[in-house]
C-alpha positions as CSV (number, residue, x, y, z in Angstrom):
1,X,-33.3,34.8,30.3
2,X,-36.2,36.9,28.7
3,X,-37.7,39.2,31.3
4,X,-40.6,38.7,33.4
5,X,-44.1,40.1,31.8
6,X,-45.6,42.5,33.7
7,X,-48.7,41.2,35.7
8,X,-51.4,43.7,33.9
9,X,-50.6,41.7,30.5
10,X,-50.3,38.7,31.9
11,X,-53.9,38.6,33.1
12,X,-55.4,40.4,30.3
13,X,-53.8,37.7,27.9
14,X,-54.4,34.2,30.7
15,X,-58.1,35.5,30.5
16,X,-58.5,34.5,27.2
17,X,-57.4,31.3,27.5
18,X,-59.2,29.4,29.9
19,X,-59.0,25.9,31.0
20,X,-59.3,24.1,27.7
21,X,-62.2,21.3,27.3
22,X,-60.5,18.8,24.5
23,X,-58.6,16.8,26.9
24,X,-59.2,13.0,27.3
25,X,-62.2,11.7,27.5
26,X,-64.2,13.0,24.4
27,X,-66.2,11.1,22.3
28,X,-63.2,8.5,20.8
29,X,-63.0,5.2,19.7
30,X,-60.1,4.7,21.8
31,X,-59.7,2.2,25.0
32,X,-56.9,4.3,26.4
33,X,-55.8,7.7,26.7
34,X,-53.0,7.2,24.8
35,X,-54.9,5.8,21.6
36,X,-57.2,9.0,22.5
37,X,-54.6,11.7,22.0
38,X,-53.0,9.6,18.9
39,X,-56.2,9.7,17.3
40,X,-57.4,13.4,18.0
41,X,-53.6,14.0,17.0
42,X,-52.7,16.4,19.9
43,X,-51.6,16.1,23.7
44,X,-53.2,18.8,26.0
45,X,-50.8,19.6,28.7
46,X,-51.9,21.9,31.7
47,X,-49.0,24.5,32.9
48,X,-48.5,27.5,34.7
49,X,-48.8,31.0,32.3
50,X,-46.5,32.8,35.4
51,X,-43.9,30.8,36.2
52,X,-40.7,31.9,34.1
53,X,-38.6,29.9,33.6
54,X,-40.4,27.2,33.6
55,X,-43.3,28.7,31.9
56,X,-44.4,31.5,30.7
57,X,-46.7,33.1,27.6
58,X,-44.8,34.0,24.7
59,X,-46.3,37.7,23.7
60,X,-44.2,37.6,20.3
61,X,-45.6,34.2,19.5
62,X,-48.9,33.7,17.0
63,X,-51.1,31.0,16.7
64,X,-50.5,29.1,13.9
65,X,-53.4,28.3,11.5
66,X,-52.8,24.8,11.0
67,X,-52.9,24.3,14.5
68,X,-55.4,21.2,15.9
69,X,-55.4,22.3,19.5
70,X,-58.7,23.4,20.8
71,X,-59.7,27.4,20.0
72,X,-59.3,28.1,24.0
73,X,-56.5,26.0,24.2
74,X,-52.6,28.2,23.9
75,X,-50.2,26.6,21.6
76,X,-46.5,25.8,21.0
77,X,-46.1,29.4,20.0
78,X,-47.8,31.2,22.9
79,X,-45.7,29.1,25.4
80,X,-42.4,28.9,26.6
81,X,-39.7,27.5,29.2
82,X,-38.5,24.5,30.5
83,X,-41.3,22.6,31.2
84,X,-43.1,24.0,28.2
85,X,-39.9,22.1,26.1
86,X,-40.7,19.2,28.0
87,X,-44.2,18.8,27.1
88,X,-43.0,19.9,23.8
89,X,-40.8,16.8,23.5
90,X,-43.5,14.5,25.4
91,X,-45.6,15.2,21.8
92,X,-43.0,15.1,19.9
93,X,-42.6,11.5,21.4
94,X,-45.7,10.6,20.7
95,X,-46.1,11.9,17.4
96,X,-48.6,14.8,18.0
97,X,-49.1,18.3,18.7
98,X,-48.7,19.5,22.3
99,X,-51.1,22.3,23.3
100,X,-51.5,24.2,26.8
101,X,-54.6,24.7,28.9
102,X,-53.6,27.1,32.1
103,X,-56.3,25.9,34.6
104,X,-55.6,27.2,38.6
105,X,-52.6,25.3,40.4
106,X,-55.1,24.3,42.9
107,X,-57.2,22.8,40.1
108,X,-54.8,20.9,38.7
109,X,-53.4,19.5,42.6
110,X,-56.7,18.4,43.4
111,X,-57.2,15.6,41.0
112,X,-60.6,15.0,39.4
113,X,-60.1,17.0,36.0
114,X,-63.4,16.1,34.4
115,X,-61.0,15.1,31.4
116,X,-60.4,18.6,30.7
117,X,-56.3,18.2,30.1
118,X,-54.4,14.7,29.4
119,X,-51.3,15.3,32.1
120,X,-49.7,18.2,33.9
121,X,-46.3,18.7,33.0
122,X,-45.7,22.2,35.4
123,X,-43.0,21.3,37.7
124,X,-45.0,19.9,40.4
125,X,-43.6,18.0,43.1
126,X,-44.0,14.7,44.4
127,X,-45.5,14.5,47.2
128,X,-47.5,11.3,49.3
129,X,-50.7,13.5,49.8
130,X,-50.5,13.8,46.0
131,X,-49.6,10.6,44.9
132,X,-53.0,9.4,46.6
133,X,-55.0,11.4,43.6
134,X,-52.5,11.7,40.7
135,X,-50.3,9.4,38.8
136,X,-46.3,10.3,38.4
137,X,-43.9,10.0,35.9
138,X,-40.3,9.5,36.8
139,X,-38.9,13.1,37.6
140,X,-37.6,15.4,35.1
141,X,-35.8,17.7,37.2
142,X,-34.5,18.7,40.7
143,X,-34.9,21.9,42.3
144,X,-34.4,23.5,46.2
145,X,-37.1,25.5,47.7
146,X,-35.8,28.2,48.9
147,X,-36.8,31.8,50.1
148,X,-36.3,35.2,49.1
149,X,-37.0,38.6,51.0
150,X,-37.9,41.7,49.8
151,X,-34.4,44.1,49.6
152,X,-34.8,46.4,52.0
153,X,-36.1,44.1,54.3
154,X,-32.9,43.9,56.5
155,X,-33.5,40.4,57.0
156,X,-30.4,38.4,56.5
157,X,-31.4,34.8,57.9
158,X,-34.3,32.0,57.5
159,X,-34.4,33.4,61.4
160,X,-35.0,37.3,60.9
161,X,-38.7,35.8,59.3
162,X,-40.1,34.9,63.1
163,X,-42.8,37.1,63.1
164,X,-43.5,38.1,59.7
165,X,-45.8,37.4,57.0
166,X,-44.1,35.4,54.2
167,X,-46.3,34.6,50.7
168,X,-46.7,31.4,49.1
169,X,-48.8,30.0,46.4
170,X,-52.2,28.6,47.1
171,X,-52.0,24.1,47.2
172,X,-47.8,24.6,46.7
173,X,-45.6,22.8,48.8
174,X,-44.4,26.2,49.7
175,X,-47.4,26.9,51.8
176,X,-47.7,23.3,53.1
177,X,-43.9,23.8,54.2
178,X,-44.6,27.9,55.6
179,X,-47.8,25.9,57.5
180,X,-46.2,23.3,59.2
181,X,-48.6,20.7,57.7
182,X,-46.0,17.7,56.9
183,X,-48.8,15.7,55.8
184,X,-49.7,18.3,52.7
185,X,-45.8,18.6,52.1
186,X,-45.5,15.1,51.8
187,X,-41.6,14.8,51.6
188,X,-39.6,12.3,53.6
189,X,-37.6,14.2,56.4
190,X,-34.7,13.6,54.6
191,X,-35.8,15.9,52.0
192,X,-36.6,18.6,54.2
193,X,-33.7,20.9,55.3
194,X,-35.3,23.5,57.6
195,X,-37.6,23.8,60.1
196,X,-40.1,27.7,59.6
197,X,-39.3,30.2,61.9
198,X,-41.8,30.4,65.0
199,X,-45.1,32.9,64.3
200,X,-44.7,33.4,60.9
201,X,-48.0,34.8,59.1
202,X,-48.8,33.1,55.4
203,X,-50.1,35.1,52.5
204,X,-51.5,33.1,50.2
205,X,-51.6,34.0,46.6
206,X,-52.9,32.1,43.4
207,X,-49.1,31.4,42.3
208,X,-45.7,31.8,43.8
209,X,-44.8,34.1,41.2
210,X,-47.3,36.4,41.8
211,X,-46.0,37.0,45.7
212,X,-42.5,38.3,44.1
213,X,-44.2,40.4,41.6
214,X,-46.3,41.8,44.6
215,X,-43.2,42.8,45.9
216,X,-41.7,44.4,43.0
217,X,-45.0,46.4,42.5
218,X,-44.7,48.0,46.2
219,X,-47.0,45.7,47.9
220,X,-45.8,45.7,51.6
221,X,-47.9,43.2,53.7
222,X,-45.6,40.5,53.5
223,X,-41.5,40.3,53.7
224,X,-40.8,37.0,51.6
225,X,-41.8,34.3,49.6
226,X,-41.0,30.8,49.4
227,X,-40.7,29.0,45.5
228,X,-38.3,27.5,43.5
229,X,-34.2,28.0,43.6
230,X,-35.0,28.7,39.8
231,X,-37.5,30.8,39.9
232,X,-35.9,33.0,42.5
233,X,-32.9,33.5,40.1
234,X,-35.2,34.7,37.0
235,X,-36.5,37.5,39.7
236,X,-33.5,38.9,40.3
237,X,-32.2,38.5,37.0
238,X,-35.1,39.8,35.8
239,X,-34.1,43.0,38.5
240,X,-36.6,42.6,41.0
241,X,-36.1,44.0,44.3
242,X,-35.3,40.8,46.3
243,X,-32.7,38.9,47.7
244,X,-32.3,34.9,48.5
245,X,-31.5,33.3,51.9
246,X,-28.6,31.5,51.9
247,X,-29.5,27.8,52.1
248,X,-32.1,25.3,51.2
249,X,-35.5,25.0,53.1
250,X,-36.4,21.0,51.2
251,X,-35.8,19.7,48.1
252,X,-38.3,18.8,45.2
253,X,-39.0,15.9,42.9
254,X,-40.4,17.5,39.9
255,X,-42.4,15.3,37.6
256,X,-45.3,14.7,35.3
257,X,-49.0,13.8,36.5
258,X,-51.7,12.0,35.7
259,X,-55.5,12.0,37.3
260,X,-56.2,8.6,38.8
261,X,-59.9,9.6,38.1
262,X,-59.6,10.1,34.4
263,X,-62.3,8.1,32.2
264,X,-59.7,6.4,29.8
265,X,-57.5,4.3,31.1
266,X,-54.0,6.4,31.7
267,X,-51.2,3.4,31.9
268,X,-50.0,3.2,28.6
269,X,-49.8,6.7,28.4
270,X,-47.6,6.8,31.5
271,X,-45.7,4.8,30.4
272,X,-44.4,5.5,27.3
273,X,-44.0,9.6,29.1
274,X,-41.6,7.2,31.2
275,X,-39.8,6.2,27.8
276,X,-39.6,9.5,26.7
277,X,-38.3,11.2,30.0
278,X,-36.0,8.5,30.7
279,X,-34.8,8.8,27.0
280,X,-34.1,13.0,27.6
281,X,-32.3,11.9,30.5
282,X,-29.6,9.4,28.7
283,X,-29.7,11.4,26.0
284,X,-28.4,14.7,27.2
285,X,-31.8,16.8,25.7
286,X,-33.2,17.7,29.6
287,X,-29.1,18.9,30.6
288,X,-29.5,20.7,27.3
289,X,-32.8,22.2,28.1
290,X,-32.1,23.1,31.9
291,X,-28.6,24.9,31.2
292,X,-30.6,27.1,28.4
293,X,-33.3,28.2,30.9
294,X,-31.5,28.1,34.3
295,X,-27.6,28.1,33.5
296,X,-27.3,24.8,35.2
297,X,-28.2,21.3,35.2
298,X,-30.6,20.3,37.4
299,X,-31.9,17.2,36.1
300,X,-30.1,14.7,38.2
301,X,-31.3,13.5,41.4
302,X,-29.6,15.4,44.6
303,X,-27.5,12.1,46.0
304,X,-26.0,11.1,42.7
């Protein structure tokens, strides 16, 4: 996997691409959103610029000049990772250009996009708090949450964190789980493996990512973070100094979303993302895609 960028160039580059404004409502002919984004010619997809692997700016990529996606909007070529394939293929399904607006995770959870972005395709779980705002797809992939500690922290066990301060990202199911607030986490209790250890302090941070990047850059209020199995691995791959807990805390449905609120009718459009993702799955292409970016394949459900 290609290594982490550094936070400094990471924010100096996401600043420049701000939440894009093309996405689905617009002034179009169109009754749906589908007919919408066939007729502009692109799909405008909101991700995460700091979540490698799943997604992540390419600094070696340049926008092309042909390109229809909106000026503040990134492009195939300034993106990369797993779900940035995904939405890749999503446009490729629907014969159009997929481009990226980066708006805040919390943004993007909270439903009501103003029609600023078409669908999120950024690993985000399903959740019943969730599903009351946003439209899913069926899932894409299946990933653990797990947690990882800083490496000199000593602390060997889920247990050792009673007590501590522990990041998350801000609106993740990481701090909903780190919380206690089983109504946010939204997972049936069959999903959920581990209970949090008793007076544990959360540190919120705008994304996951950015609590094990704290750590690697010294920061010392907090001990741990809780993300993704996957993204866990790219830290340490990526040699920062932390260490996963052995085991599970719940497991995730990943999928894409849609806003309930948007002004064009979404339906068609969900389901023919359906078609395609259900067509990666029989085909092999989403194995194909999570053994490149996570050396394993993580795309079928946990109990088959």
């Amino acid at each position: 996997m290609k290594k982490l960028l550094t936070l400094a160039s990471l924010l100096v580059m996401a600043s420049l691409v701000l939440a894009a404004c093309g996405g689905g409502g617009g002034a179009s002919s169109a009754s749906d959103l589908l007919g919408a984004i066939q007729e502009r010619g692109y799909i405008l997809v909101s991700t995460d610029p700091n979540y490698e692997p799943q997604s992540f700016l390419n600094t070696e990529g340049s926008r092309p000049s042909d390109t229809k996606c909106p000026s503040d909007a990134l492009t195939t070529a300034e993106m990369q990772g797993f779900d940035v394939d995904v939405a890749i293929a999503i446009g490729d399904g629907l014969g159009v250009e997929t481009c990226f607006a980066t708006p805040s995770w919390d943004a993007i959870t909270a439903g009501n996009w103003a029609d600023k972005w078409d669908v999120s395709v950024g690993s985000m779980t399903v959740t019943t708090a969730r599903q009351k705002i946003l439209d899913f797809s069926v899932p894409y992939y299946y990933t653990p949450a797990v947690v990882a500690v800083s490496a000199d922290s000593g602390i060997t066990s889920l247990d050792g964190l009673s007590g501590q301060a522990v990041c998350a990202g801000t609106a993740t199911t990481y701090e909903y789980w780190l919380n206690n607030d089983k109504e946010g986490l939204g997972l049936p209790d069959s999903s959920i493996y581990a209970t949090v250890p008793a007076d544990v302090t959360v540190v919120p941070l705008e994304t996951d990512q950015e609590c094990a990047q704290a750590i690697a850059a010294g920061r010392t209020d907090f001990v741990a973070y809780v993300t993704s199995d996957t993204v866990v691995d790219a830290n340490i791959a990526a040699g920062m100094p932390v260490v996963k807990l052995d085991g599970a805390v719940y497991s995730e449905d990943l999928a894409a979303a849609f806003d309930k609120s948007s002004t064009l009718e979404t339906t068609s459009l969900r389901a023919k993302v359906d078609e395609i993702i259900s067509g990666m799955h029989e085909d092999g292409t989403l194995s194909e895609l999570s053994n490149e970016w996570f050396g394993m394949d993580i795309t079928a459900a946990p109990n088959q």
